[in-house]
C-alpha positions in Angstrom: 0.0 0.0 0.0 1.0 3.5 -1.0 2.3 5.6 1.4 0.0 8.6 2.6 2.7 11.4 2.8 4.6 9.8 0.0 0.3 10.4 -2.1 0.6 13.8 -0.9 3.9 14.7 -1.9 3.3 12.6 -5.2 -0.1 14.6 -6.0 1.6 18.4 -4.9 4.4 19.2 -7.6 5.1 17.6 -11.2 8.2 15.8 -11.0 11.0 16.4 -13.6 12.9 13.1 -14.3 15.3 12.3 -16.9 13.9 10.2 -19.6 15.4 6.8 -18.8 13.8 7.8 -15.3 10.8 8.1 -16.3 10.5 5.3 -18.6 11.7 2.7 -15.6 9.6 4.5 -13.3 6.6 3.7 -16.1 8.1 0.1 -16.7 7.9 -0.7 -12.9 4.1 0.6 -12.9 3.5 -1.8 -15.9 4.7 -4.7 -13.9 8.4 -5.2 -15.4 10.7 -6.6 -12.8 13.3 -3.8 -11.5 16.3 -5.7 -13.2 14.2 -5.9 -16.8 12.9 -2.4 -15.6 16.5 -0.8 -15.4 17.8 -2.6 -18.7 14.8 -1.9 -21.2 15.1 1.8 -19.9 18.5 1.9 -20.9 20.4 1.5 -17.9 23.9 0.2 -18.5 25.4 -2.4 -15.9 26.5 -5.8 -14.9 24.0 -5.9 -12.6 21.0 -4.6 -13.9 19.0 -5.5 -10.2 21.6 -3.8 -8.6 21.1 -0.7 -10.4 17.5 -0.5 -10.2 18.0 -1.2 -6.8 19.5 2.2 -6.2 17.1 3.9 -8.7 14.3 3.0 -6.2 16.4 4.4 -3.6 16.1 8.1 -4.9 13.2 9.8 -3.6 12.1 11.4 -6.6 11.6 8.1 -8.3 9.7 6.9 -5.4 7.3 9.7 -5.6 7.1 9.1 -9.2 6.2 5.4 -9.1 3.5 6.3 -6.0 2.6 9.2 -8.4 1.7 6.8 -11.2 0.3 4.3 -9.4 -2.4 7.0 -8.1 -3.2 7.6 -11.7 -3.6 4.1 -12.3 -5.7 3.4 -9.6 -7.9 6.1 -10.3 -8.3 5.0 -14.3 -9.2 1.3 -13.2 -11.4 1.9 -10.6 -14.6 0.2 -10.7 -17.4 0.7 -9.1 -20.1 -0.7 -7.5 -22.5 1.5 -9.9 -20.8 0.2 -12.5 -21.3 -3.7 -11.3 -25.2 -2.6 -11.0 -25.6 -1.1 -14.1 -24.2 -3.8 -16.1 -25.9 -6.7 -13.5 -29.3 -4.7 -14.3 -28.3 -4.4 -18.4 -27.8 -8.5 -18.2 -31.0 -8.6 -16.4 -32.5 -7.0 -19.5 -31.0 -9.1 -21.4 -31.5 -12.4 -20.0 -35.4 -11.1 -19.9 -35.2 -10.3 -23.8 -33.9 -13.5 -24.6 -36.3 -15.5 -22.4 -33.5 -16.8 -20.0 -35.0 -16.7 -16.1 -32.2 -18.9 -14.8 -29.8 -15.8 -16.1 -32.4 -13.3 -15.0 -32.2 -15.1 -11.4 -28.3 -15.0 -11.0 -28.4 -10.9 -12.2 -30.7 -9.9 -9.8 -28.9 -12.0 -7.4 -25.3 -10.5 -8.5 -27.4 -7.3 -7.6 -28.4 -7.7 -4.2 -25.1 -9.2 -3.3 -23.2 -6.1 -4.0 -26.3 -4.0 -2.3 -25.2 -6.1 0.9 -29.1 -8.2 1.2 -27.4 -11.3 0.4 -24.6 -12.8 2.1 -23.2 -16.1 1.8 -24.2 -18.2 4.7 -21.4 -20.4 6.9 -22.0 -23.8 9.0 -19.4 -24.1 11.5 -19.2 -27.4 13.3 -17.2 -28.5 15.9 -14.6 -31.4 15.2 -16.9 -34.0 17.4 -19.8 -32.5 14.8 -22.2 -30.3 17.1 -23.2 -27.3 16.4 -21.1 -24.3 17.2 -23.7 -21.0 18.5 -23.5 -17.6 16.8 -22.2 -15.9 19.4 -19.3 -18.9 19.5 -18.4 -18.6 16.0 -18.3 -14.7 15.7 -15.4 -15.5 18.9 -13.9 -18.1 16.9 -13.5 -15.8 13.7 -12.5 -13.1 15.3 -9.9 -15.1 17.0 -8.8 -16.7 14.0 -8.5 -13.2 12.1 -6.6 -12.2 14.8 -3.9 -15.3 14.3 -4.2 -15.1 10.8 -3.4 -11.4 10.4 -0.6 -12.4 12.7 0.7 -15.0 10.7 0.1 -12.8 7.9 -1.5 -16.0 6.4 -5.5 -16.6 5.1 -8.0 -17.7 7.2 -10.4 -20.3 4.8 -14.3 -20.9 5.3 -16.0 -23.1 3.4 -19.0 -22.7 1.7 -22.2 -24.7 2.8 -23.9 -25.5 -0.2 
């Protein structure tokens, strides 16, 4: 995650970068590894990681890459109006061409992002009874708490 001071800083001033700068700056954005990043921009080196190593070092680089990344974020968001607009413009669809199963999962895709549909959990104890609502909201919150520790990912499965 992006910095907030480095955002601000990135959003205040146009930075002025050479244009091998730039263009790694614009390769890293695009997802190039630093090493390809530094050599396709026309950095010269034996080690080509090394060298973009110290590119992303220098804070105007940094701000620049944050910089970009704000732009890119802000071209790809999408939004939940957009979901619902094209869940209600499949909806149409599915109606026009007779199709209630697709009708079904639109309107369904609909209130799922509007938050009246969640997906449901079963949580069972390893002897098989029945764990209690306030039990299981414990248990998650315990696990979270472990798994944001661990940095790992809590799983639930699914009850059909």
């Amino acid at each position: 995650m992006v910095n907030k001071t480095r955002q601000l800083k990135a959003r205040q001033k146009p930075l002025r970068l050479t244009a091998k700068r730039e263009k790694f700056c614009q390769l890293i954005v695009a997802g190039e590894n630093k090493g390809d990043a530094a050599k396709k921009a026309g950095f010269k080196g034996k080690w080509p990681n090394s060298t973009a190593r110290d590119l992303l070092h220098i804070p105007a680089i940094s701000a620049r890459i944050d910089q970009l990344l704000i732009e890119f974020a802000a071209e790809q968001q999408y939004t939940r109006a957009q979901a619902l607009e094209e869940l209600e413009q499949a909806r149409k669809h599915a109606v026009a061409q007779k199709q209630p199963s697709a009708e079904v999962m639109a309107v369904r895709g609909k209130a799922k992002i509007c938050g009246f549909e969640r997906d449901v959990l079963e949580v069972t104890e390893s002897a098989g009874r029945q764990i209690s609502l306030e039990e299981q909201r414990q248990l998650t919150a315990a696990a979270q708490a472990a798994a944001t520790a661990a940095r790992g990912r809590l799983k639930l499965v699914k009850v059909a």
